[in-house]
C-alpha positions in Angstrom: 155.2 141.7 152.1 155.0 142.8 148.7 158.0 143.9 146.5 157.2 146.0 143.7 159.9 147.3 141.1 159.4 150.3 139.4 161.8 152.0 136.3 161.0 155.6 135.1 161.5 155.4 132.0 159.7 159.1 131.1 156.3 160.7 131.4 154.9 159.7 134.8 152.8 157.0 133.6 154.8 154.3 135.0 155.4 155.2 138.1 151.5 156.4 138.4 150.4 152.6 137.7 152.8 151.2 140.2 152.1 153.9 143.2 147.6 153.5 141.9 148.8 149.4 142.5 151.2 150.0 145.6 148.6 151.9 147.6 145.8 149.9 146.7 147.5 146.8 147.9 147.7 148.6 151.5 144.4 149.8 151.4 143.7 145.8 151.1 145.7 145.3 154.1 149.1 144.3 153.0 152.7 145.7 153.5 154.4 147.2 150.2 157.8 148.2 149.5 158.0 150.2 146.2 161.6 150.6 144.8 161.8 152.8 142.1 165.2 154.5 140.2 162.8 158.3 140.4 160.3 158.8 142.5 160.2 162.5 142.4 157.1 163.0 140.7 155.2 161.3 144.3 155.9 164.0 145.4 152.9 166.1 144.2 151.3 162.9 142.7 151.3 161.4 145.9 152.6 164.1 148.6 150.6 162.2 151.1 152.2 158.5 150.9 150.0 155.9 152.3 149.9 154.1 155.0 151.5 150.5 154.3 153.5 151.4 151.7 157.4 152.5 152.2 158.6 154.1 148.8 162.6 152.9 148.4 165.4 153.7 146.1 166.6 151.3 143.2 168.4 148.5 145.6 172.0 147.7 145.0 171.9 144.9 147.3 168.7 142.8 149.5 167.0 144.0 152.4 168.0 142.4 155.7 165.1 140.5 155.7 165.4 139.1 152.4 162.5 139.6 149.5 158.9 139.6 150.1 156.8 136.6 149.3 155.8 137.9 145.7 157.8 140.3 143.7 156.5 142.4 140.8 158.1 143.5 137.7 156.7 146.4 136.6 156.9 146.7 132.9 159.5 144.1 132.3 161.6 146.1 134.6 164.2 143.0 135.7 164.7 143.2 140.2 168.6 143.5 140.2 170.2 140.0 140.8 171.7 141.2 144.0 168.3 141.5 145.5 167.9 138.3 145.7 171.5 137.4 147.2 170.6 136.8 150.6 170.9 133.7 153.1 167.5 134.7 154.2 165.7 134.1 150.8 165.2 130.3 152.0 162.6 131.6 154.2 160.6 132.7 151.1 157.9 130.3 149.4 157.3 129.9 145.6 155.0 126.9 145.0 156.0 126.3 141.8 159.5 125.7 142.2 159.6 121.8 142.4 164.0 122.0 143.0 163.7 122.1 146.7 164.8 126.0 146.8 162.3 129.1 147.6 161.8 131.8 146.2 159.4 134.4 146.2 156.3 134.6 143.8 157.6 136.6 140.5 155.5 138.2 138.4 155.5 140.5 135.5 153.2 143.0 135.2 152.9 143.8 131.7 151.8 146.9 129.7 148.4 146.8 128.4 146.7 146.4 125.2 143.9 145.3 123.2 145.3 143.2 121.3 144.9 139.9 120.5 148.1 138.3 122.1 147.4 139.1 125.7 144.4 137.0 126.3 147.2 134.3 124.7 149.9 134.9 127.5 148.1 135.9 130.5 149.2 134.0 133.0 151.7 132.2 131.4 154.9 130.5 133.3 158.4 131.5 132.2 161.2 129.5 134.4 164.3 131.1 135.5 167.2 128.4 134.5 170.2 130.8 135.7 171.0 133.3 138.4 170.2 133.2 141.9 166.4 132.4 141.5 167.2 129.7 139.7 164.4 126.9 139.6 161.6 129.7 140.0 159.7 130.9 137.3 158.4 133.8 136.0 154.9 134.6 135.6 153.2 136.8 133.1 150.4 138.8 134.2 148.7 141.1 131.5 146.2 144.0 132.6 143.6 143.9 129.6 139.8 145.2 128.4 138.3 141.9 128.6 137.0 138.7 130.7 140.0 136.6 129.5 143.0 139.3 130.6 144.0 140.5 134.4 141.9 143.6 133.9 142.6 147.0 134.7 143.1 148.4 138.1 140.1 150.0 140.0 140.0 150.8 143.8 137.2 149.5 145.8 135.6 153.2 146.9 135.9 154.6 143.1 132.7 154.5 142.5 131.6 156.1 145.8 134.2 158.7 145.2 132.4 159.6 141.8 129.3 160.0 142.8 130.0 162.0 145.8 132.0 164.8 143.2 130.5 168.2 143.1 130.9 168.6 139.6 129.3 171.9 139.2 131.1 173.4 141.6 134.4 171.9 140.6 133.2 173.7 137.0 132.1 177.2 138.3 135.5 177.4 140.4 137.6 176.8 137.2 135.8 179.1 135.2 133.9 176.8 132.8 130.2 178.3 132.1 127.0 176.0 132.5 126.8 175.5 128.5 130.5 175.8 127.8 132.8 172.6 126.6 135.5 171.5 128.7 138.5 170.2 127.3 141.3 168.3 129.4 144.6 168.2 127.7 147.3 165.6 128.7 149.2 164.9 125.7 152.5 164.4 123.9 153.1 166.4 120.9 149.9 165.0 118.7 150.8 165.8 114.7 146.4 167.5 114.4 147.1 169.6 117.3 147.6 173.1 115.7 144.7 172.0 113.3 142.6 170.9 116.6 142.7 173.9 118.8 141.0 176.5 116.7 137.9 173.9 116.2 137.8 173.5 120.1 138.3 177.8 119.9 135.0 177.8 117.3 133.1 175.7 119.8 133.7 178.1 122.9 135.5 175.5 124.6 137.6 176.0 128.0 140.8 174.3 127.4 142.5 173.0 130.6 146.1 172.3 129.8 148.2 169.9 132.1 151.7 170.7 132.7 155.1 169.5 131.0 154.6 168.4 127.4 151.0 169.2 126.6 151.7 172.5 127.9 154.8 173.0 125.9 152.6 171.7 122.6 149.8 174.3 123.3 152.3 177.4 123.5 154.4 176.1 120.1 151.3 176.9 118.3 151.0 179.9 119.1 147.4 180.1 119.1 145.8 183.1 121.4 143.3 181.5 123.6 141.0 183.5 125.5 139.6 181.1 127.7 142.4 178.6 128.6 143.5 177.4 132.1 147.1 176.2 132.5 147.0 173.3 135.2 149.8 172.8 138.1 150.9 169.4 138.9 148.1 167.3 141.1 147.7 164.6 143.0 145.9 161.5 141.4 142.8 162.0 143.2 142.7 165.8 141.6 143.8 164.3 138.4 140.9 162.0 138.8 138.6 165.1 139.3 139.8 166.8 136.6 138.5 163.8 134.3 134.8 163.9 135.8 134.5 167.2 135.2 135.5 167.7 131.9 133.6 167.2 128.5 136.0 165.9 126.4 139.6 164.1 128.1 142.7 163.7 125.9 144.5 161.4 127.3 147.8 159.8 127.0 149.8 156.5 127.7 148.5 153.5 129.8 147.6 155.3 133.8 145.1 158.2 132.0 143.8 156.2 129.6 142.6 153.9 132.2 141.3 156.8 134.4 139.8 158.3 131.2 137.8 155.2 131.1 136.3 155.1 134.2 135.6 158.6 134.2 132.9 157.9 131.3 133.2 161.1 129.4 134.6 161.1 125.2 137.8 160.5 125.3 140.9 161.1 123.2 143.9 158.7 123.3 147.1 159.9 122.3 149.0 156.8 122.4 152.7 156.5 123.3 154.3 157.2 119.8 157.4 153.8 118.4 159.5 153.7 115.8 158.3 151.3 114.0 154.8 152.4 114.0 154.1 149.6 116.0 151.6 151.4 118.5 149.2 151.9 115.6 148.3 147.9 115.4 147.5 148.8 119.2 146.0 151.7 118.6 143.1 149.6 115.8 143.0 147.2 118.5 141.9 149.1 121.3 139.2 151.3 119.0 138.1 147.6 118.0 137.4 146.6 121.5 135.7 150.3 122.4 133.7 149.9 119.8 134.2 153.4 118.9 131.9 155.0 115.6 133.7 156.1 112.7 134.1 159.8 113.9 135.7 158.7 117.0 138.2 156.6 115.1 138.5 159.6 112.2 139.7 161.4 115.5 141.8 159.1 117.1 143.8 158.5 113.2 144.5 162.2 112.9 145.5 162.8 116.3 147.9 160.0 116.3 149.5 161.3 113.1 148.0 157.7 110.8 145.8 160.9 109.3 146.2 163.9 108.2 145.1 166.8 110.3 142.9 168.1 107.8 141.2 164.6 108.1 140.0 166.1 111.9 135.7 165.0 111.9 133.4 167.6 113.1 133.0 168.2 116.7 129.3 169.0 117.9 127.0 168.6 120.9 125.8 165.5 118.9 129.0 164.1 118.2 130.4 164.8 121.9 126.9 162.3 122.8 127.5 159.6 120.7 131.1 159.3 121.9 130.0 159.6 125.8 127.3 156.8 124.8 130.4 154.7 123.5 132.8 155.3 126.2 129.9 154.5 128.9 129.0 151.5 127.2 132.4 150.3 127.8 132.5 151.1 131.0 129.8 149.0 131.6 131.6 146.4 130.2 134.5 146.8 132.3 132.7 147.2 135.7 131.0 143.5 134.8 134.9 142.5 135.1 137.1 141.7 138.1 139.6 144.3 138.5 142.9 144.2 138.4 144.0 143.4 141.8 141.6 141.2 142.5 142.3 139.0 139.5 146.3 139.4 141.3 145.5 138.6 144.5 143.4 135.4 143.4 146.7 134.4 141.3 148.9 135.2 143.8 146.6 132.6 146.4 146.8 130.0 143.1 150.2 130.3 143.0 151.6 130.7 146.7 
């Protein structure tokens, strides 16, 4: 049994990774328990569950059979102390406690980046001196871009699934003509979008807005649109679709940009905005590791608000092909690596 934590802190994205992880487990033949403080948005994300996986409310005390034998931290989400406050938990096995106790394999699953620290801590120990898992440890488990990180996650039949998509029919029934530009829109609020959405209008694009905040970005500008689609809320396979069909994917925070990936069209990252400006350091580093040209990156700076709007490169049939020519070659570079939950599952065997 596998014991997954999941907080919501806003935006989906979380809970996307953990439910893409939970039911990807199960499809792998193991039993999940997902606990998660939200898990609303499953239901049109996931209004189908999966089999294996039993999707629980934020505990407030253990299950009667005590923790599963690993227990993941999504996000640096913390299990609650009384999970773990059971006579049964000696019936659980951590290897790597040497004190005589067991306790069940913890692991963190961090966010991801490009940057430089993560192939640093993958897979580094962190023991647990108080509390009732005291004498365990922690371990940190990064997803990353490359050979040295845990990787990103990918299910077994994805690429089968992608090659079997009728992409011009999923086109023709969304109204997009043979020649025309598609344009998927998942964002935030990006600072370039008002400037961005009459270039995309010049170009004859389709623009195919998702629901919640992109579609609350696109109506504050105010700009009439002729051939615009606003999108309901879909399941992650449709989301998926959506992806492989389109031209040109904005993305936005960790689970899309992921998806983006694998989908091997140009791409568009609008990554989660701090305070501090911090996610721009991230930002450099992931346009490092893509390998992106300099009009990609002029892009991705004005987008992200590190520009200014007016600093928006010119989008052509050209430009779109050097940037699908980029994004592939990454692919490429990804599919060479072990995916995510394969590089878990052999840990989990290391560690158990």
């Amino acid at each position: 049994m596998w014991d997954i934590f999941c907080r919501v802190i806003d935006n989906f994205g979380d809970v996307g990774v953990c439910w893409r992880l939970s039911a990807d487990l199960a499809a792998r033949g193991h039993q999940v328990r997902l606990w998660i403080d939200d898990a609303s948005a499953l239901a049109w994300m996931a209004p189908q569950g999966a089999a294996g996986v039993q999707v629980l409310p934020w505990p407030s005390a253990a299950p009667a059979t005590g923790p599963g034998a690993v227990l993941i931290e999504a996000f640096g989400c913390e299990a609650p102390a009384a999970f773990f406050a059971s006579k049964t938990i000696a019936a659980h096995a951590d290897a790597a406690s040497g004190s005589g106790k067991k306790h069940p394999l913890l692991i963190n699953l961090e966010y991801l980046s490009a940057e430089s620290y993560v192939e640093r801590c993958h897979r580094l120990p962190s023991p647990i001196t108080t509390g009732p898992c005291q004498g365990a440890v922690r371990w940190f488990f990064y997803p990353g871009f490359t050979p040295a990180t845990g990787g990103l996650l990918r299910e077994a039949d994805l690429a089968m699934r992608q090659q079997g998509f009728d992409r011009a029919g999923w086109r023709a029934r969304h109204g997009i003509g043979a020649q025309q530009w598609a344009v998927a829109l998942f964002c935030y609020e990006p600072p370039a979008l008002p400037a961005f959405l009459p270039l995309l209008q010049s170009a004859g694009a389709r623009l195919l807005v998702t629901p919640g905040r992109a579609a609350a970005a696109v109506r504050a500008c105010g700009t009439p649109w002729p051939a615009l689609t606003w999108l309901q809320p879909c399941t992650q396979a449709a989301f998926d679709e959506l992806l492989w069909a389109c031209d040109l994917n904005c993305v936005r925070g960790e689970d899309s940009l992921v998806r983006a990936l694998w989908a091997g069209q140009p791409l568009l990252w609008h990554i989660y905005p701090q305070e501090d400006d911090a996610h721009h350091a991230k930002l450099q580093a992931f346009l490092d590791w893509l390998q992106a040209p300099p009009a990609l990156r002029q892009l991705h700076y004005a987008w992200n608000g590190m520009e200014p709007a007016s600093a928006l490169p010119h989008m052509d049939a050209a430009a779109l092909q050097e940037w699908r020519e980029c994004i592939q070659a990454a692919r490429q570079r990804l599919l060479a690596q072990q995916d995510l939950l394969t590089q878990l599952l052999g840990f989990v065997a290391e560690k158990s």
